[in-house]
C-alpha positions as CSV (number, residue, x, y, z in Angstrom):
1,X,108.4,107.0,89.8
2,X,107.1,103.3,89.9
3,X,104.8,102.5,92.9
4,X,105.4,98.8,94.2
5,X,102.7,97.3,96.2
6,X,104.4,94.0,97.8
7,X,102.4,92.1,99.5
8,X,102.9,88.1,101.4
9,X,100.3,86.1,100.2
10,X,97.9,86.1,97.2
11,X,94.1,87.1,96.6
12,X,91.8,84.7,95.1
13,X,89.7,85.5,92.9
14,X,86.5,87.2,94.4
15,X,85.4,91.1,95.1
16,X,88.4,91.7,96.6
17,X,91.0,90.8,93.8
18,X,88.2,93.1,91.7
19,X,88.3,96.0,93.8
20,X,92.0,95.8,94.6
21,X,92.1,95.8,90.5
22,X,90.0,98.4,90.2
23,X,91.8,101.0,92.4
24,X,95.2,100.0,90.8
25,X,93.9,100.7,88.1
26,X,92.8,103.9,88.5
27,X,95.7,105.0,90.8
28,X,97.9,103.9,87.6
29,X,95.7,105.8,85.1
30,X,95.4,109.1,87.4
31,X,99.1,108.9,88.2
32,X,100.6,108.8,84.8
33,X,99.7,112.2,84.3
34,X,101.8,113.1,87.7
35,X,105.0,111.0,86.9
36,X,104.0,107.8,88.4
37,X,104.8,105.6,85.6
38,X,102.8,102.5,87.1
39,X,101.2,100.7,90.1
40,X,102.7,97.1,90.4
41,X,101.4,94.7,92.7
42,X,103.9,91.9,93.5
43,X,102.6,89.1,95.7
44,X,105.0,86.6,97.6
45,X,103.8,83.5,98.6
46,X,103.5,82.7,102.6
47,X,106.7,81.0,103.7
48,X,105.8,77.4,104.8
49,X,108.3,77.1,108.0
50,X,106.9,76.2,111.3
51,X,108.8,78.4,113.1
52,X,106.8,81.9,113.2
53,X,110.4,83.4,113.2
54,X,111.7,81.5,110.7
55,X,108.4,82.3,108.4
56,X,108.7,85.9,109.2
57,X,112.5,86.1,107.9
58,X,111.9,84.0,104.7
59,X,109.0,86.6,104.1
60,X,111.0,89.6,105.0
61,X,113.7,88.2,102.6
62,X,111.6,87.7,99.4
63,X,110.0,91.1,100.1
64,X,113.8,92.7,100.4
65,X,114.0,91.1,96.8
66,X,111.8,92.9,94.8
67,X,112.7,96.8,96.4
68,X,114.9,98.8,93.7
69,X,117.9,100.7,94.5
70,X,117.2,104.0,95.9
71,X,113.3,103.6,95.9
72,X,111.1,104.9,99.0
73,X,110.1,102.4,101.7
74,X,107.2,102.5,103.5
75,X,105.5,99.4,105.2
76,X,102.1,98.6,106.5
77,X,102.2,98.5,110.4
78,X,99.7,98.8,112.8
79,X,101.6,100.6,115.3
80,X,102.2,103.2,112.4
81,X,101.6,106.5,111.6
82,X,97.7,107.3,110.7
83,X,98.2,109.7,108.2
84,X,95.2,111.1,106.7
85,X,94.9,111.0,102.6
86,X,96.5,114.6,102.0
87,X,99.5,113.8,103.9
88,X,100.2,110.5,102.1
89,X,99.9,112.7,98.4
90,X,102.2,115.1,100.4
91,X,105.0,112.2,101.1
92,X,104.5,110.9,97.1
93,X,105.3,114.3,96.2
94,X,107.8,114.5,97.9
95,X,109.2,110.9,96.9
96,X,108.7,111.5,93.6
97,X,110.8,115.6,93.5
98,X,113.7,113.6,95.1
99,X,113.6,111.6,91.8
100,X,113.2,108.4,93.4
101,X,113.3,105.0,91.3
102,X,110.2,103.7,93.0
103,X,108.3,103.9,96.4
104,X,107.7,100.8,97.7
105,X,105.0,100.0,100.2
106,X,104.9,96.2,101.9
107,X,102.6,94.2,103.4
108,X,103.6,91.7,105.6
109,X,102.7,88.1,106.7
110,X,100.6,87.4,109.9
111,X,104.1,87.0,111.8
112,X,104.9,90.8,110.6
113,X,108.4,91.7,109.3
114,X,111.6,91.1,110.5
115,X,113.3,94.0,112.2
116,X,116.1,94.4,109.7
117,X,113.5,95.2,107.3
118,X,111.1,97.3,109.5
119,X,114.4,99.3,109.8
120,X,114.9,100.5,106.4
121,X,111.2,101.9,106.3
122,X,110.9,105.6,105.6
123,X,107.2,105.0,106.6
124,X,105.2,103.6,108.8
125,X,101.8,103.4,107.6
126,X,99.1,102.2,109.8
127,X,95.1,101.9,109.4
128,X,93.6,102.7,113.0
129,X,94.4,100.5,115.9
130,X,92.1,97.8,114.4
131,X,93.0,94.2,113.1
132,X,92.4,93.7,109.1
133,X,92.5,90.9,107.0
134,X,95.3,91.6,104.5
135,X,93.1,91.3,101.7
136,X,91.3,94.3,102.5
137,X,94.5,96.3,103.8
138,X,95.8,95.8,99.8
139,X,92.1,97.2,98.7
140,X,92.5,100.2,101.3
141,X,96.1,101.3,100.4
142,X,95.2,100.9,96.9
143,X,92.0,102.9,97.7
144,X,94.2,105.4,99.0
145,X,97.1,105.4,96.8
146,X,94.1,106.3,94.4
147,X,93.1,109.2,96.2
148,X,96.6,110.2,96.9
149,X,97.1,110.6,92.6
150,X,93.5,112.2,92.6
151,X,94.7,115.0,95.3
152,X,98.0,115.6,93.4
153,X,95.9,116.1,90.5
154,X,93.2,118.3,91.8
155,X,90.5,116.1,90.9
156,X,87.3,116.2,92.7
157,X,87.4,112.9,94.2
158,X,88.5,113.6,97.2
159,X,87.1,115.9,99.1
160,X,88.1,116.8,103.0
């Protein structure tokens, strides 16, 4: 199973393109020993429309471009669930015995995602009630798509 991290906008370069890397990274290596064949980031540039609607359909449209048949969708939201790290490795798993293509987990624009979109999520992934840049959101689910491979594996890294 492929792991798709879409994201609107791009990171320049700066600490956290290199810890976003870094945890990708290691989420990739860790996870190829588990049947996750790789950890893809695919970033969409920011729609340029004035119309906050309009931007957050053009976004929602590219991102609906790059999700696989068949492949797991879960989206970044803040009204979300706030799973802790165990459950997240629990929902790979299980993604990944249902022999799904790819699980695919987007990050929207600062208009948020159309509903037709929000719709087809499988989950709803949220990071506390608090407001974060999306730069560091993409570093934390990384971070956590990391420890999510690392718990599957029974490495030490994590530890509750």
């Amino acid at each position: 199973m492929r792991i798709i991290v879409a994201a609107i906008g791009r990171l320049k370069r700066g600490p956290e393109t290199e810890l976003s890397e870094r945890y990708r990274k290691r989420a990739a290596d860790t996870g190829r020993q588990l049947g996750l064949r790789a950890v893809e980031i695919v970033e969409i540039r920011e729609s340029r429309a004035a119309d906050a609607g309009k931007r957050m359909l053009e976004e929602s449209i590219a991102l609906a471009n790059v999700i696989p048949q068949g492949a797991a969708l879960a989206l970044l939201d803040a009204g979300g669930d706030n799973l802790d790290s165990a459950s997240l490795a629990s929902q790979l798993a299980k993604w990944r015995g249902q022999d799904r293509p790819a699980a695919v987990f987007l990050i929207g624009g600062p208009d948020g995602l159309a509903a037709s979109l929000r719709d087809k999520a499988e989950l709803r992934l949220s990071f506390g009630a608090a407001t974060w840049p999306h730069q560091l959101v993409r570093v934390m689910l990384l971070e956590q798509l990391y420890r999510a491979a690392t718990i599957l594996a029974g490495h030490p890294y994590h530890r509750a």
